[in-house]
N, C-alpha and C positions, 0 to 999 in steps of 0.2 A: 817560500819561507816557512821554517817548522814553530810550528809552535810548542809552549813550555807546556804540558800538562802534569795537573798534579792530582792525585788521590789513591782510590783504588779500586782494583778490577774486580769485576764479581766474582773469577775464583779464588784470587785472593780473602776475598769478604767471606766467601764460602769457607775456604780452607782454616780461616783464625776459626769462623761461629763452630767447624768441626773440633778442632782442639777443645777451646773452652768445654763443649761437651764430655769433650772426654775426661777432661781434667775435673769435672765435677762428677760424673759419674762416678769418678776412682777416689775423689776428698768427703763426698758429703757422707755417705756409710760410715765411713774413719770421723767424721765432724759429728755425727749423730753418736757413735759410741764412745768421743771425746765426751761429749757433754753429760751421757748418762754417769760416768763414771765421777765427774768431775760434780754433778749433780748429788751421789751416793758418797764423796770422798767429804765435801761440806758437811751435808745433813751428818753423817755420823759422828765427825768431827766437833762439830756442833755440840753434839749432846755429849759429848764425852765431856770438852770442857763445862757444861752444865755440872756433872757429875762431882767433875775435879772442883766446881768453884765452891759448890754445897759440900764436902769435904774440906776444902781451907776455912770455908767463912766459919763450921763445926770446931775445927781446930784452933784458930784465930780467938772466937768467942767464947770455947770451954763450954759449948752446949749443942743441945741436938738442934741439926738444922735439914727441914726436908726439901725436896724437890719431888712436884706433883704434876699429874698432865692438867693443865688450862680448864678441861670439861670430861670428866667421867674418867674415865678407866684409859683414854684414848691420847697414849702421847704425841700422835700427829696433831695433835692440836695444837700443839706448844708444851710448854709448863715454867712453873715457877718455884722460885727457891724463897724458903720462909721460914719464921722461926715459931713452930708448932706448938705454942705455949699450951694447951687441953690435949696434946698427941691427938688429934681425932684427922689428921691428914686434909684437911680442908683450911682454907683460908678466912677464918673467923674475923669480925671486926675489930680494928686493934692489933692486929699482927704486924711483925714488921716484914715487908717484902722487900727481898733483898735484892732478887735479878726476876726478870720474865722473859722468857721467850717465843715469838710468835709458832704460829702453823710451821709445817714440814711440808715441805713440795707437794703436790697430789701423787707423781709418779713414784715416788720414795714409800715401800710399803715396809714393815715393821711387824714382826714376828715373834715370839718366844720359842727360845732357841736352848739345845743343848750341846754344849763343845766337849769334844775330846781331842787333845792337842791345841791344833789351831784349826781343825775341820769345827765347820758349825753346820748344825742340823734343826731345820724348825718342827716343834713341836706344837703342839694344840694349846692353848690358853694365853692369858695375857699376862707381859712381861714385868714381872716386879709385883703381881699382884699376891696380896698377902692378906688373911682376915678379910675378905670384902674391900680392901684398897689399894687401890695403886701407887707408890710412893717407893723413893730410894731416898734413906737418913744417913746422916753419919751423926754417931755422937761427939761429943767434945774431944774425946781421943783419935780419932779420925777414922774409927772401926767404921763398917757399915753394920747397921742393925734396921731392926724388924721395926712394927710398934709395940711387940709385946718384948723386947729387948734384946732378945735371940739375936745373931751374925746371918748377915742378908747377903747374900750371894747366887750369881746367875748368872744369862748372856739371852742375849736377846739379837736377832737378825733383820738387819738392811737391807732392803734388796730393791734394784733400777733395771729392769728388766733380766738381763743374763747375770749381772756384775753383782757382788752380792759382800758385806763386810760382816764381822761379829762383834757387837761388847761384849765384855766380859767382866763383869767384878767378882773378884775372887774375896776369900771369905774371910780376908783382912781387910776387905774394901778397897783394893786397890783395883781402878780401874784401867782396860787397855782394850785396843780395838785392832782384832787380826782381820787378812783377807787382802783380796787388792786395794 
């Protein structure tokens, strides 16, 4: 009499654990530079709508509104959007804060940058800094300006290992973000 058996054989068992191997060998490279990208595609994103929201809320309000990094000079900290009543770029007591935004990934580095076209190229210093502060205002027209009231324009560089994006506000204040 035969009996019914069921399961599986060891080459069998073998031959799936080899596939799977291979199937990750060939996804997880493509899964690691999915995430950087998708990591760099966020963060930039991110601050652009900061950009845009401290531009409508200026518009919206008929007054100057800033956005400033969270600690020091340093936009991976975050930053906040405010309404600068002393222009002195700092969040005084009594101000009204209008958005915040946390830290930037650790892997997500942040450059001051110079575009020609849509190539961006990082330069030496930090992005947006002006007088001793770091800060991007729009006034109530929706221009970008200085604190000393001048027209603020620049670009500044994202970069996730190889994958790399640019802002760019141009000197109407209109913000946009080239690259992959």
């Amino acid at each position: 009499m035969a009996r019914n058996q069921s399961g599986f054989t060891l080459i069998e068992a073998l031959i799936v654990v080899a596939l799977v191997a291979i199937m990750l060998a060939i996804g997880i490279p493509s899964f690691v530079s999915f995430m950087s990208r998708y990591r760099l595609t966020a963060t930039s994103n991110d601050f652009l709508s900061g950009i845009t929201l401290t531009r409508n809320e200026a518009i919206k309000r008929g007054r100057r509104v800033d956005m400033v990094p969270v600690s020091g000079n340093d936009w991976k900290t975050g930053w906040i959007l405010f309404i600068d009543q002393n222009n002195n770029q700092l969040v005084d007591s009594g101000e009204e804060i209008i958005n915040q935004h946390t830290a930037m990934p650790t892997l997500v580095n942040i450059a001051k940058a110079t575009t020609s076209g849509n190539s961006c190229t990082t330069t030496t210093g930090i992005p947006f800094y002006s007088g001793g502060k770091t800060s991007i205002a729009y006034a109530g027209t929706g221009y970008s300006q200085t604190n000393t009231g001048g027209f603020l324009a620049g670009s500044m560089q994202f970069r996730d290992g190889t994958n790399t994006r640019c802002l760019i506000i141009n000197s109407l204040g209109r913000p946009r973000i080239t690259g992959s």
